[in-house]
N, C-alpha and C positions, 0 to 999 in steps of 0.2 A: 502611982503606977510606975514599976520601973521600964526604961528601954530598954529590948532586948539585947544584949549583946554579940549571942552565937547567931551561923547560919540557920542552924534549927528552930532558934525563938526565932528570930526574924519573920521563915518561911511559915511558921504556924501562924503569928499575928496576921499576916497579909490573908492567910487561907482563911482564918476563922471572921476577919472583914467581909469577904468575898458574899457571903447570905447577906448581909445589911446592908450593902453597895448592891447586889441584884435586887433588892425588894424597891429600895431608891429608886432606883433605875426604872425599874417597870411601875412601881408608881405615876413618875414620873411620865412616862410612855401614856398610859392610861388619861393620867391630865391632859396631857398635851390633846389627844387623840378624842376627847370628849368637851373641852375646851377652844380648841384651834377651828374646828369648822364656825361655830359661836361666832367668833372673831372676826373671822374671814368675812363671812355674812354681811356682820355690821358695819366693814370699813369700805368690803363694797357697795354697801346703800348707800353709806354715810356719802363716799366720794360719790358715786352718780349722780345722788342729791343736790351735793354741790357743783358740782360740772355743769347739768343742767340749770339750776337755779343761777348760774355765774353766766351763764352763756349771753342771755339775751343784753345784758352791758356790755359785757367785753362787742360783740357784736356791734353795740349802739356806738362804744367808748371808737371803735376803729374805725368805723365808717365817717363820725364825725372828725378825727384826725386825718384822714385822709382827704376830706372835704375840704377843711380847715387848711391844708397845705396846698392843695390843688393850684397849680402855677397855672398852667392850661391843661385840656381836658386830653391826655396822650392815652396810649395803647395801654397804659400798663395801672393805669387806675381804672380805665373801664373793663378789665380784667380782673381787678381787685374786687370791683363792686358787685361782677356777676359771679365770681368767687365768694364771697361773703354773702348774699341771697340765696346763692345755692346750698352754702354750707347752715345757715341759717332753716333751710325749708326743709332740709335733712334731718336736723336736732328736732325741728317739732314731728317730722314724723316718727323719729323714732322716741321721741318720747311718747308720744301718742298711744305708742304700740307696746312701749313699756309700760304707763300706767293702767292699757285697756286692760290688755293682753298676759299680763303678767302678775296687774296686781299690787305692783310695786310702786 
């Protein structure tokens, strides 16, 4: 195939690309758009999944660090601990409410 040389081959090859680059394109478009919610879906089950399934160690993993370090028993670890219970009571109810309720 040769290059074209003049402004007019130039201008022709770009225009006569132009239909095969829009069908691309909207192809393209179409995938995405039949394809991407799919997606979406899965990565947010998958991460809830794991958030919640991750929870209750990290919970256990902090609680016993903090215990494990405890010098004496000051303002800002019995904050900790009713911080962590609370956040704790929170995850199971909303999980609760996600798997009754939702299904999921």
């Amino acid at each position: 195939m040769k290059v074209p040389v003049g402004f007019f081959q130039v201008l022709w090859s770009f225009v006569s690309f132009l239909p095969c680059f829009f069908l691309l394109f909207t192809l393209g478009l179409l995938k995405g758009a039949i394809v991407g919610p799919v997606v979406v879906g899965i990565i947010v089950i998958s991460n809830s999944a794991v958030i919640t399934g991750l929870w209750p160690a990290h919970f256990t993993w902090t609680f016993y660090c903090v215990l494990r370090y405890a010098v004496c028993f000051t303002v800002f670890e019995c904050s900790v601990y009713v911080c962590l219970i609370v956040n704790l009571k929170s995850c199971v109810v909303l999980c609760y409410y996600l798997f009754c309720f939702l299904g999921l």
